[in-house]
C-alpha positions in Angstrom: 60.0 21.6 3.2 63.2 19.5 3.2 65.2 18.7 5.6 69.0 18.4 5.3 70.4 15.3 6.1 73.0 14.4 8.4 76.0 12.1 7.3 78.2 11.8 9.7 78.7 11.5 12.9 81.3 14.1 15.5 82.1 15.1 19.2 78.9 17.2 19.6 76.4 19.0 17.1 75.4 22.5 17.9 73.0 25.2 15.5 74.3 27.1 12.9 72.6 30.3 14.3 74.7 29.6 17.2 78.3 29.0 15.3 80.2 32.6 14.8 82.4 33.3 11.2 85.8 34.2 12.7 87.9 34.3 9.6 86.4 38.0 8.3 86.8 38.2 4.4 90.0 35.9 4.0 87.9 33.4 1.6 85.1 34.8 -0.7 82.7 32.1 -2.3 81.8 32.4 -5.8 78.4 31.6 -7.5 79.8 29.0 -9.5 81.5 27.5 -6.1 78.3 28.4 -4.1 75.8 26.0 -6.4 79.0 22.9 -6.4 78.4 23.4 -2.2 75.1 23.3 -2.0 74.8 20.6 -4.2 77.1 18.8 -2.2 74.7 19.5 1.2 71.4 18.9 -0.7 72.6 15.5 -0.8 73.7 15.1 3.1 76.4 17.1 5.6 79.3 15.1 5.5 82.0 17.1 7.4 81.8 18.2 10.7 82.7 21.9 11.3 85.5 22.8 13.1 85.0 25.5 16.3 86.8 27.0 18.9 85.1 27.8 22.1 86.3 31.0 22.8 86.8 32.4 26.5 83.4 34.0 26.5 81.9 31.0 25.4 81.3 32.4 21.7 81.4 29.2 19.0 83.8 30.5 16.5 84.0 28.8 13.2 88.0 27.5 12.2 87.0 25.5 9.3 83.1 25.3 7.5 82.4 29.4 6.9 81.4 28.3 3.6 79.2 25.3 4.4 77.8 27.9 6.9 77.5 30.7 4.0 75.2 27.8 2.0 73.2 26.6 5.0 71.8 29.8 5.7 70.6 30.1 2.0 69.7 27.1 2.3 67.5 28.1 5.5 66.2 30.8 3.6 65.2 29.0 1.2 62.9 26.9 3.3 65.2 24.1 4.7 65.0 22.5 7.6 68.4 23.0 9.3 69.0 20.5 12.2 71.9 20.7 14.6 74.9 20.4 12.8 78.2 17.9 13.5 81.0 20.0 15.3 84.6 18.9 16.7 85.9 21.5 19.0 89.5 22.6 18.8 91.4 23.4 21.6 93.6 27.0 21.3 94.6 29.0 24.4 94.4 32.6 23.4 92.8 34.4 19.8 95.9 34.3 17.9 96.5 30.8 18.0 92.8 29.8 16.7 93.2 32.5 14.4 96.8 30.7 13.5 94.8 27.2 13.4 92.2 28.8 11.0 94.9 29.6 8.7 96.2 26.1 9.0 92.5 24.3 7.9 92.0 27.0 5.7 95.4 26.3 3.2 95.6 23.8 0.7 98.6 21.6 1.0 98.7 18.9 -1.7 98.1 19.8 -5.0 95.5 18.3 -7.6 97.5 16.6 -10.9 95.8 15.7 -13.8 96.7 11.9 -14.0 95.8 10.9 -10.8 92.9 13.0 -10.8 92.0 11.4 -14.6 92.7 8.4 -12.2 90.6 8.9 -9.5 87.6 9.6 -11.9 87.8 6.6 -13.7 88.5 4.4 -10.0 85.3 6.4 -8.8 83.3 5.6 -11.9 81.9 8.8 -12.3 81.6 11.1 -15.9 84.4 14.4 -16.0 81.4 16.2 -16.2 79.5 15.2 -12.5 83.0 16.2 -11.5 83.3 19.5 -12.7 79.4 20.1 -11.4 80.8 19.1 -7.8 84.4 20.0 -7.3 86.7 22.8 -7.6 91.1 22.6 -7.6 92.5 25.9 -7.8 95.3 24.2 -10.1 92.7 23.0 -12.2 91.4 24.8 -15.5 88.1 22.0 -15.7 87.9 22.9 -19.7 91.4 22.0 -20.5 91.6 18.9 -18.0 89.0 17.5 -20.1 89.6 18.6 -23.5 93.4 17.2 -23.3 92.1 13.7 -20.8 88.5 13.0 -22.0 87.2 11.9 -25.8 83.5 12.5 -24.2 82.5 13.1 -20.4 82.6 9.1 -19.6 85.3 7.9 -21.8 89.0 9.0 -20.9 91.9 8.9 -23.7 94.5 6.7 -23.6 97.5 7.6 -20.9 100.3 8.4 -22.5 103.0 6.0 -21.9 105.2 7.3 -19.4 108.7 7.9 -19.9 112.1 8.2 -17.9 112.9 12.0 -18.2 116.7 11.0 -18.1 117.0 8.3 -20.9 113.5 8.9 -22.5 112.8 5.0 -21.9 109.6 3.6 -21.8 108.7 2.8 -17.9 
């Protein structure tokens, strides 16, 4: 059986029978996002999950309901599970960890293609390991590559950029 590795390193580590979804359906997880996770976890748990210790001492996820979604499948599956990396956040009453949940559970910046194109490239991996492990909402994977990539390791050339006030090359 195999045993999920641990990669990093938090305030505590606690059981994911003993960590509780709080966020009710506000994300869903498809089967295309579901395989990208678990691939991600087959190869070691690199984020600590977030929880709020509620009053009654329940350990309420604010931030890894999906990673918890995978683990148990993964459990099912045959894993070995050990105690997962938490960090506990403080919030004095339901609504404000609920608040808190929303906070981790929004994206704020927002994927581009160049310096995603860039990124790859820096990262030396193929467009095509990235669209395996990865997922922008912003994103459609099939254009990105078709309008950035000649095959899945060799990126076209930029575009020169240009001054959107004089049309000069920068």
């Amino acid at each position: 059986m195999p045993t999920l590795k641990i990669a990093c390193k938090a305030a505590d580590v606690l059981s994911y029978k003993r960590m509780k979804p709080f966020q009710g359906g506000l994300k869903s997880l498809s089967t295309e996002n579901y395989h990208k996770l678990r691939a991600h976890l087959e190869v070691g748990y690199s984020f600590a999950t977030h929880i709020w210790v509620s009053p009654e001492g329940y350990n309420f996820i604010l931030d890894g309901h999906q990673r918890l979604r995978v683990i148990k499948r993964m459990a099912k599956d045959g894993w070995t599970i050990p105690p997962l990396p938490v960090v506990y956040v403080e919030a004095g009453s339901y609504g404000e960890a609920k608040t808190k949940l929303l906070g981790g559970a929004s994206s704020f910046g927002t994927v581009e293609d160049e310096p995603l194109n860039e990124f790859i490239v820096e990262a030396d991996i193929s467009v095509d390991d990235m669209i395996a492990i990865a997922h922008f909402h912003e994103i459609d994977f099939g254009r990105f590559k078709a309008s950035n990539y000649e095959d899945e390791k060799q990126p076209k050339e930029p575009k020169a950029k240009t001054c959107p006030h004089c049309g000069s090359e920068l």
